[in-house]
TORKOL-4160 file (C-alpha; in steps of 0.2 Angstrom, whole numbers, padded with zeros to 4 digits, m for minus):
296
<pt num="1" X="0739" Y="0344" Z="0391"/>
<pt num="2" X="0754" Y="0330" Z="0388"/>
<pt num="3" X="0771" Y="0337" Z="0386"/>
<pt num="4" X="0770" Y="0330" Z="0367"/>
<pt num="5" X="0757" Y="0343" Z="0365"/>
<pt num="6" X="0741" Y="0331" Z="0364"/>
<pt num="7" X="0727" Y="0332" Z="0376"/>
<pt num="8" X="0720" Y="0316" Z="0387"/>
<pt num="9" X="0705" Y="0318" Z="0400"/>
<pt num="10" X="0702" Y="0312" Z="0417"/>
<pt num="11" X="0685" Y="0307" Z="0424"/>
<pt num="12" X="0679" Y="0321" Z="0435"/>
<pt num="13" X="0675" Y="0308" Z="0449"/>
<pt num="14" X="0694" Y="0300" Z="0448"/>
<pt num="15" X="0703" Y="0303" Z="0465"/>
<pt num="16" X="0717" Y="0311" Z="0454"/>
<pt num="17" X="0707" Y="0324" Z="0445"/>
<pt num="18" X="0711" Y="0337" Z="0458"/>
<pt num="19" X="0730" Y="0333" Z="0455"/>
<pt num="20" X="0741" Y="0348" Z="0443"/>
<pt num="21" X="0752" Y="0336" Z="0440"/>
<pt num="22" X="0751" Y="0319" Z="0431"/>
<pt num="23" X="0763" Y="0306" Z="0427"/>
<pt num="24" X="0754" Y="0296" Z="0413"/>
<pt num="25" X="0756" Y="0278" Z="0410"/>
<pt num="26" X="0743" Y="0274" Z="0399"/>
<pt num="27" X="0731" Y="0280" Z="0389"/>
<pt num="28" X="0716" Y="0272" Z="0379"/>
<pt num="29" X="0708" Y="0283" Z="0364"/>
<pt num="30" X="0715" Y="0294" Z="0353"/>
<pt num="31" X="0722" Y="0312" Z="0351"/>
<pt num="32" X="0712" Y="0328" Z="0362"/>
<pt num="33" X="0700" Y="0312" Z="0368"/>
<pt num="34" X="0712" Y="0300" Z="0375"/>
<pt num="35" X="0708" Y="0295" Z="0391"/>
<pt num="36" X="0722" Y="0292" Z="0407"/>
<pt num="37" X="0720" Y="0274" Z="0413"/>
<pt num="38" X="0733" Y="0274" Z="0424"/>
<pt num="39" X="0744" Y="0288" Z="0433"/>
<pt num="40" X="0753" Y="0295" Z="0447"/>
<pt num="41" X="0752" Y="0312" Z="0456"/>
<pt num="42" X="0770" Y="0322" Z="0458"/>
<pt num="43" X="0774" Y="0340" Z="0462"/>
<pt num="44" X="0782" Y="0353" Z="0450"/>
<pt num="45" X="0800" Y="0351" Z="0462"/>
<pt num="46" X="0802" Y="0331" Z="0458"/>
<pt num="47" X="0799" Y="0337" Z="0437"/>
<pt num="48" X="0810" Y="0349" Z="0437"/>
<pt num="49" X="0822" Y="0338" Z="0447"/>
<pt num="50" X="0819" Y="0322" Z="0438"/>
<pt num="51" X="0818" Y="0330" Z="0420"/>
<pt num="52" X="0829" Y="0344" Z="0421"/>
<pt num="53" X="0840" Y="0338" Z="0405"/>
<pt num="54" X="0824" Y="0341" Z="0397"/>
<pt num="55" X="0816" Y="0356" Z="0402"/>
<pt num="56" X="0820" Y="0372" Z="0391"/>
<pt num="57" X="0820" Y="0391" Z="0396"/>
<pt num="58" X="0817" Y="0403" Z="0383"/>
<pt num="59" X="0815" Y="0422" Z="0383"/>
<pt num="60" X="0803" Y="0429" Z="0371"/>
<pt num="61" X="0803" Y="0448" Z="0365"/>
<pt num="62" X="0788" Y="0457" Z="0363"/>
<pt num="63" X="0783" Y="0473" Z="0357"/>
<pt num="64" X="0770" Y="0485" Z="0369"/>
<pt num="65" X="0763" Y="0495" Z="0356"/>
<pt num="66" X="0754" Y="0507" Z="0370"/>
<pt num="67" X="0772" Y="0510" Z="0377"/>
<pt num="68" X="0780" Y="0507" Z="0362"/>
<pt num="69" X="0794" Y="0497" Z="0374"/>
<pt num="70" X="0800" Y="0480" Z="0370"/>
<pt num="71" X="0795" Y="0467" Z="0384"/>
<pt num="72" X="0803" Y="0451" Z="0389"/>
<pt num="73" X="0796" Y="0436" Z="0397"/>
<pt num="74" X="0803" Y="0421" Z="0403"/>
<pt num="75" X="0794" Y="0407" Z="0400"/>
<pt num="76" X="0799" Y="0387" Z="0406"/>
<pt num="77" X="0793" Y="0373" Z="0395"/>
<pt num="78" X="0794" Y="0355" Z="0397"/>
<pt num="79" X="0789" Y="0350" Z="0379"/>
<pt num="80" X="0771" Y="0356" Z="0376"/>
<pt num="81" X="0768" Y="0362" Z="0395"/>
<pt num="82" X="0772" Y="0377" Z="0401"/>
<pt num="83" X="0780" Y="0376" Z="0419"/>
<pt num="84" X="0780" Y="0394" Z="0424"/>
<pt num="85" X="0782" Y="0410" Z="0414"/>
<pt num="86" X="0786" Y="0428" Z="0421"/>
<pt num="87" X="0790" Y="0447" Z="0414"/>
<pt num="88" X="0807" Y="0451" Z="0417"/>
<pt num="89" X="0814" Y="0466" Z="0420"/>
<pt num="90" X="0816" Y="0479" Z="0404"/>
<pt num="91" X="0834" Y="0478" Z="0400"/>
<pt num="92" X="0847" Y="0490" Z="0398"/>
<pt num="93" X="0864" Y="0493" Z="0389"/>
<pt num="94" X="0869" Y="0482" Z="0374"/>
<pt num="95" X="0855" Y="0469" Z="0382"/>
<pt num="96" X="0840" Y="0481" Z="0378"/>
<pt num="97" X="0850" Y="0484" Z="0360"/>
<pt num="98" X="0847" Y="0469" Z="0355"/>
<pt num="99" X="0832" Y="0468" Z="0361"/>
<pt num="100" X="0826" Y="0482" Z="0349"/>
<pt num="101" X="0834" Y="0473" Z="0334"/>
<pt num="102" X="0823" Y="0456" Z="0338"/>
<pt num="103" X="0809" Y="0465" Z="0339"/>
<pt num="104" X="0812" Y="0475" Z="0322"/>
<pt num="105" X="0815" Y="0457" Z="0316"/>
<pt num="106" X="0798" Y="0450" Z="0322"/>
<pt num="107" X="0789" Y="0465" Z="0320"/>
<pt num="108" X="0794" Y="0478" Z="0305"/>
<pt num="109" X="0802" Y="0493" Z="0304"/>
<pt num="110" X="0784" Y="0499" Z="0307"/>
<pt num="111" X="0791" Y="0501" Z="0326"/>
<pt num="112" X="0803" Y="0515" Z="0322"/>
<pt num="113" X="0800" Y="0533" Z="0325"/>
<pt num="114" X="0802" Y="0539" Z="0304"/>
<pt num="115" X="0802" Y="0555" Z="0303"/>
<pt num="116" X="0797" Y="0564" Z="0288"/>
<pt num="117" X="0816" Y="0569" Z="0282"/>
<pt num="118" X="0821" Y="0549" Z="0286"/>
<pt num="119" X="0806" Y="0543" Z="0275"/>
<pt num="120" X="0810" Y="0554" Z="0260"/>
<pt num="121" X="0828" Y="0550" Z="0261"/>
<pt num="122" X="0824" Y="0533" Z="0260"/>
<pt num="123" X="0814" Y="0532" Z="0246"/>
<pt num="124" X="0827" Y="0545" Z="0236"/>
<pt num="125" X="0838" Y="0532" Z="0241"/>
<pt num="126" X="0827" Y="0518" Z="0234"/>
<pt num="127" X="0825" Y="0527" Z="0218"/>
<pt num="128" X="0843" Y="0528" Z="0215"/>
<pt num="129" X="0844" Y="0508" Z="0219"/>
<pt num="130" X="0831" Y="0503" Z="0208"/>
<pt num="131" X="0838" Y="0515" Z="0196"/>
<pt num="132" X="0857" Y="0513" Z="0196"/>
<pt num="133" X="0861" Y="0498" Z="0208"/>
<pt num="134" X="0874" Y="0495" Z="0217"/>
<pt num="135" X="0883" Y="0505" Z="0224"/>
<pt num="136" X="0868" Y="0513" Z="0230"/>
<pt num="137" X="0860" Y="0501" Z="0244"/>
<pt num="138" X="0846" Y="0494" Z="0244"/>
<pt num="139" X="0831" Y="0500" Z="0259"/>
<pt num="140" X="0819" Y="0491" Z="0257"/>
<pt num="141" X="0811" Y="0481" Z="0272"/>
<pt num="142" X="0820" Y="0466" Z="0270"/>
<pt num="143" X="0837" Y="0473" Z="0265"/>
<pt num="144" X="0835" Y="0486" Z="0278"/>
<pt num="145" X="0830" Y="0471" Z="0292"/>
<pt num="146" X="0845" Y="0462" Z="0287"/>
<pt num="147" X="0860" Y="0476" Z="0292"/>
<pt num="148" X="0849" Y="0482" Z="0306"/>
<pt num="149" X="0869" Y="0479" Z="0315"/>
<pt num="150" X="0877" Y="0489" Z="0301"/>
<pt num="151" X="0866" Y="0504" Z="0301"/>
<pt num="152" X="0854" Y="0505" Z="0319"/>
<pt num="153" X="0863" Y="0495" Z="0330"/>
<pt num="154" X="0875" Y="0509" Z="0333"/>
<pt num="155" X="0864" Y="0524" Z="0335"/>
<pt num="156" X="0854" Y="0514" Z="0349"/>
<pt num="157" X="0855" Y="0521" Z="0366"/>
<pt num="158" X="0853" Y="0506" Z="0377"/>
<pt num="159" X="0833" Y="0508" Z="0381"/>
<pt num="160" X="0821" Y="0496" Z="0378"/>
<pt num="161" X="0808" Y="0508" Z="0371"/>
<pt num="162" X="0807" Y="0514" Z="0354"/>
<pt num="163" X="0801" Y="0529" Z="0360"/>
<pt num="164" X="0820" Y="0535" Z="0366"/>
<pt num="165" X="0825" Y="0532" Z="0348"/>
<pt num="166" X="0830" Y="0550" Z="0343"/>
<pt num="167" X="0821" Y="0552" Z="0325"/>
<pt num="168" X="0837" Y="0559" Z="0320"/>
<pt num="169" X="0845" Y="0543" Z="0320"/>
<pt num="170" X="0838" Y="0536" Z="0307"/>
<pt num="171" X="0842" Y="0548" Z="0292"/>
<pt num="172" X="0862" Y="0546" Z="0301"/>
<pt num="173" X="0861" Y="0527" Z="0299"/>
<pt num="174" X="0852" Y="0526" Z="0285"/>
<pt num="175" X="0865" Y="0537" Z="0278"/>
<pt num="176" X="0880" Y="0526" Z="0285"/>
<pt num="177" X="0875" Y="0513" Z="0271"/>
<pt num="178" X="0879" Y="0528" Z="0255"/>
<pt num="179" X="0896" Y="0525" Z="0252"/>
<pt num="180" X="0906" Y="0540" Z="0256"/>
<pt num="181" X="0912" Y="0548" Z="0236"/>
<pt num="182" X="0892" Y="0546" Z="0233"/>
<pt num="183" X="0883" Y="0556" Z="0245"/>
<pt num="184" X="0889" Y="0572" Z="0239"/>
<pt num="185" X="0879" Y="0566" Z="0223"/>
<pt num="186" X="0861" Y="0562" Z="0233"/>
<pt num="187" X="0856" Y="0580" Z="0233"/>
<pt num="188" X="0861" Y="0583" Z="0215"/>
<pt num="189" X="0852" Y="0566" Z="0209"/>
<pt num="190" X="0838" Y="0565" Z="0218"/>
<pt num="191" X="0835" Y="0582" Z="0227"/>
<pt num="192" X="0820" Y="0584" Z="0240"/>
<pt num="193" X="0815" Y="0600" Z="0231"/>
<pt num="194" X="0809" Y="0610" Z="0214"/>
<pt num="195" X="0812" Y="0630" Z="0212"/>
<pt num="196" X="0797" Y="0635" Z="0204"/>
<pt num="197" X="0797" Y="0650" Z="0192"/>
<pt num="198" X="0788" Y="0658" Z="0202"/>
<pt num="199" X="0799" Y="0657" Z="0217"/>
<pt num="200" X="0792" Y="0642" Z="0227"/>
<pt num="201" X="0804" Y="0627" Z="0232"/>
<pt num="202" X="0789" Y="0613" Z="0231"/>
<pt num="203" X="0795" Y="0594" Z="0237"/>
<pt num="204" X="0796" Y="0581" Z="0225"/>
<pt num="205" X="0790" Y="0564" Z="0227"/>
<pt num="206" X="0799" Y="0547" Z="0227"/>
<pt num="207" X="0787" Y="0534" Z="0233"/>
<pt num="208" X="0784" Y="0526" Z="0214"/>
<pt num="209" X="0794" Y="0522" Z="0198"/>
<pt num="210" X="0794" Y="0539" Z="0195"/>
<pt num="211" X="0798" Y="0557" Z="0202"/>
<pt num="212" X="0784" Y="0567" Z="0206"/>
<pt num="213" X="0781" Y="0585" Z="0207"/>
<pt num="214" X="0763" Y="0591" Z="0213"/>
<pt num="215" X="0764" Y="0611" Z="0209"/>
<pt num="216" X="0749" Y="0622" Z="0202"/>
<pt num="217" X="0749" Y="0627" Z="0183"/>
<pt num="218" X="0750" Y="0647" Z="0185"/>
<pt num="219" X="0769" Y="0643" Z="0194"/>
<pt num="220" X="0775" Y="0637" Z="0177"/>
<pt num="221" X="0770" Y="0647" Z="0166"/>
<pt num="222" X="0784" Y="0655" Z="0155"/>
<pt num="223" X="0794" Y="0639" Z="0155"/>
<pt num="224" X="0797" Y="0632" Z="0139"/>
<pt num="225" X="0806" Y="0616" Z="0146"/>
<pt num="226" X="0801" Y="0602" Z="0155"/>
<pt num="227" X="0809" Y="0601" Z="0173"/>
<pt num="228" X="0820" Y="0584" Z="0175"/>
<pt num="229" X="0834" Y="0579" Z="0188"/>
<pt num="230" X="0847" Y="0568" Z="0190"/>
<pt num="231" X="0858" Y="0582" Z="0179"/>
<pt num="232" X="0845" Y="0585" Z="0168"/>
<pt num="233" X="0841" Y="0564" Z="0161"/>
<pt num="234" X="0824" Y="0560" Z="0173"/>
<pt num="235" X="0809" Y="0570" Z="0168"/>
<pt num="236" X="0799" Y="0575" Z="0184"/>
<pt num="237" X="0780" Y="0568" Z="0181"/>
<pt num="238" X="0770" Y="0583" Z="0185"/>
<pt num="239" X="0756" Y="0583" Z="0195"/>
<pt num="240" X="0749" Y="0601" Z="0187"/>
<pt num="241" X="0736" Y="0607" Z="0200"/>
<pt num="242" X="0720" Y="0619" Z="0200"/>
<pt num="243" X="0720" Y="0634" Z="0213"/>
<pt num="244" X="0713" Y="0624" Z="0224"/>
<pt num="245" X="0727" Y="0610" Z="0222"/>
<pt num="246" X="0717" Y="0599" Z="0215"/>
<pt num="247" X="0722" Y="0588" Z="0199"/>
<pt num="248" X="0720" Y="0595" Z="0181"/>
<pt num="249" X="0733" Y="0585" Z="0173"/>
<pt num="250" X="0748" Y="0573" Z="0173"/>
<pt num="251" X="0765" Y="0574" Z="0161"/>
<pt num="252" X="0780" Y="0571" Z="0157"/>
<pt num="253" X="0781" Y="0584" Z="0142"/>
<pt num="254" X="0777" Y="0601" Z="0149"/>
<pt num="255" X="0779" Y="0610" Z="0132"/>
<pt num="256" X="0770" Y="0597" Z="0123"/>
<pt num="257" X="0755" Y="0601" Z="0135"/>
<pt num="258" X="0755" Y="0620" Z="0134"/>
<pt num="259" X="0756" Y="0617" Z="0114"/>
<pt num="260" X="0741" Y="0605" Z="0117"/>
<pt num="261" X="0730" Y="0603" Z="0130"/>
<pt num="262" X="0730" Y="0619" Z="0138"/>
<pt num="263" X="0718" Y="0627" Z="0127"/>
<pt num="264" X="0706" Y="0615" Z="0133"/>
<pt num="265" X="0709" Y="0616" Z="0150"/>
<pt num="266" X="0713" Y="0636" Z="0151"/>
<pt num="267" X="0691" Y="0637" Z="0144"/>
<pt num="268" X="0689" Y="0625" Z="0160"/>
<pt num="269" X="0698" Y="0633" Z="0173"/>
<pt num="270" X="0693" Y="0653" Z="0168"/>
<pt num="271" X="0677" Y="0646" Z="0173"/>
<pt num="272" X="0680" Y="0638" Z="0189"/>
<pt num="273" X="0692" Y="0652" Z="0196"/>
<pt num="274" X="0689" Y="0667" Z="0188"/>
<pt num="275" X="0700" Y="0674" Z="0200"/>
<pt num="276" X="0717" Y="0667" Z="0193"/>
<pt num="277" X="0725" Y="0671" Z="0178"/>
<pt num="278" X="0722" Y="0660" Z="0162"/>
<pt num="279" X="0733" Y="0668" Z="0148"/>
<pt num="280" X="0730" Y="0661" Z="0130"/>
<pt num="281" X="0749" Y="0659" Z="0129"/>
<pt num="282" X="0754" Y="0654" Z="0144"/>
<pt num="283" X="0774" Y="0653" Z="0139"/>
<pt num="284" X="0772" Y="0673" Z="0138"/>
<pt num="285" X="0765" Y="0676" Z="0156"/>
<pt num="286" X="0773" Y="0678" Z="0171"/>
<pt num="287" X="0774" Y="0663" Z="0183"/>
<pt num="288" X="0764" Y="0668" Z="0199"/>
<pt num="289" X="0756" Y="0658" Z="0214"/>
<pt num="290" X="0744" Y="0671" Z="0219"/>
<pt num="291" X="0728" Y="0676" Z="0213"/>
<pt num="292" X="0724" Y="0693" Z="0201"/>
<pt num="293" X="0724" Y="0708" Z="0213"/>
<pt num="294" X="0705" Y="0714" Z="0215"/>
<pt num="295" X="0697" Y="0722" Z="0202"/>
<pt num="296" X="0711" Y="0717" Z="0189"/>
């Protein structure tokens, strides 16, 4: 290897094959196939002394995914050659900070510890981005990358390990980006939760265009008005659900579906669960999320 980052070959007989190090004065051939016509042996001390204007140290940050710790090797490069490289100690204090944020650069956000209340109040806050804009930030990956100083940087603790990150963290920094008059507003615009008629509080969904609710039929019954947020102007898409949570239909018009479809699926589902309750007018029964008592 040449410092310019091309190969050459010596013959295996030549007195300086044995040599590690090579000064090269001429080559014939060309590229990986050149072959050295004429050299000199020198140790590694008389290149770092004679081309020490042109040797560069760097320090390179990677991520342990087994330790979930961030790693830093020195390495010493003259061009193309590497000199020497060695693992350096993990660091600590603002050092092992910043070493966090360049591997969140390199890496993703992937790497942090999201919990599930930091996930769904990112993408609540997404939804109201994509939806209103500005002031509302903007969390997605890159946007997210590119204030990692604004909203991380000073919840970090001074370890080099992702796995000292406090999950909490991340909901508090997240939340350092909403300015401060609008998040009293999240949870009445976006709120994590539905109260069901029949006195469930089910999460709501807000990883796609839309809102979405996933709640079994029998805990709507009697409502005659399709649920929505954001004061009443974003219809929920319901996810209406079997017993067995699994899917009978999606809407965005819940009246229009017990006025329509219902009859249909009521014949289907008396069948499959006997057990439930299947009224022919379901804006007339009670909501419920338990089974008909035995022998009703």
């Amino acid at each position: 290897m040449l410092a310019n980052g091309s190969g050459a070959m010596l013959d295996a007989s030549d007195p300086l094959a044995g040599e590690t190090w090579l000064v090269v004065a001429d080559l014939q051939g060309k590229a990986q196939n050149a072959r050295i016509t004429a050299a000199a042996a020198l140790d590694e001390a008389d290149i770092r002394t004679a081309l020490a204007e042109k040797i560069e140290t760097r320090r390179e940050v990677s991520f342990d995914r087994d330790r979930r710790a961030v790693r830093v090797r020195e390495t010493v490069r003259l061009g193309a050659i590497t000199l020497s490289e060695r693992m350096l100690p993990a660091p600590t204090g603002a050092d092992a900070d910043s070493a966090i944020l360049d591997a969140l650069r390199e890496h993703g956000l992937s790497l942090l510890p999201w919990s599930r209340e930091a996930e769904t109040l990112r993408q609540r806050l997404g939804w109201l981005h994509r939806g209103l804009g500005a002031p509302w930030p903007d969390v997605s990956d890159a946007a997210l990358v590119e204030r990692l100083d604004d909203w991380l940087l000073p919840f970090l603790s001074g370890a080099a390990s992702f796995a000292a990150i406090d999950p909490s963290v991340l909901s508090q920094g997240l939340m350092t980006l909403v300015p401060h008059e609008l998040q009293r507003k999240i949870d009445t615009l976006a709120p994590t939760h539905f109260d069901a008629p029949s006195g469930s509080r089910l999460p709501i969904r807000y990883d796609g265009e839309w809102p979405v609710l996933a709640i079994r039929v029998q805990e709507l019954f009697g409502l005659d008005r399709h649920p929505a947020i954001a004061n009443g102007t974003v219809p929920l898409t319901l996810e209406l659900l079997s017993p067995a949570r699994r899917p009978i239909q999606t809407t965005r018009d819940l009246p229009g579906f017990w006025r329509g479809s219902w009859a249909d699926v009521r014949t289907d589902m008396r069948g499959r669960y006997p057990r439930h309750v299947w009224p022919e007018n379901p804006l007339l029964a009670a909501a419920t999320s338990r089974a008909k008592p035995r022998g009703t």
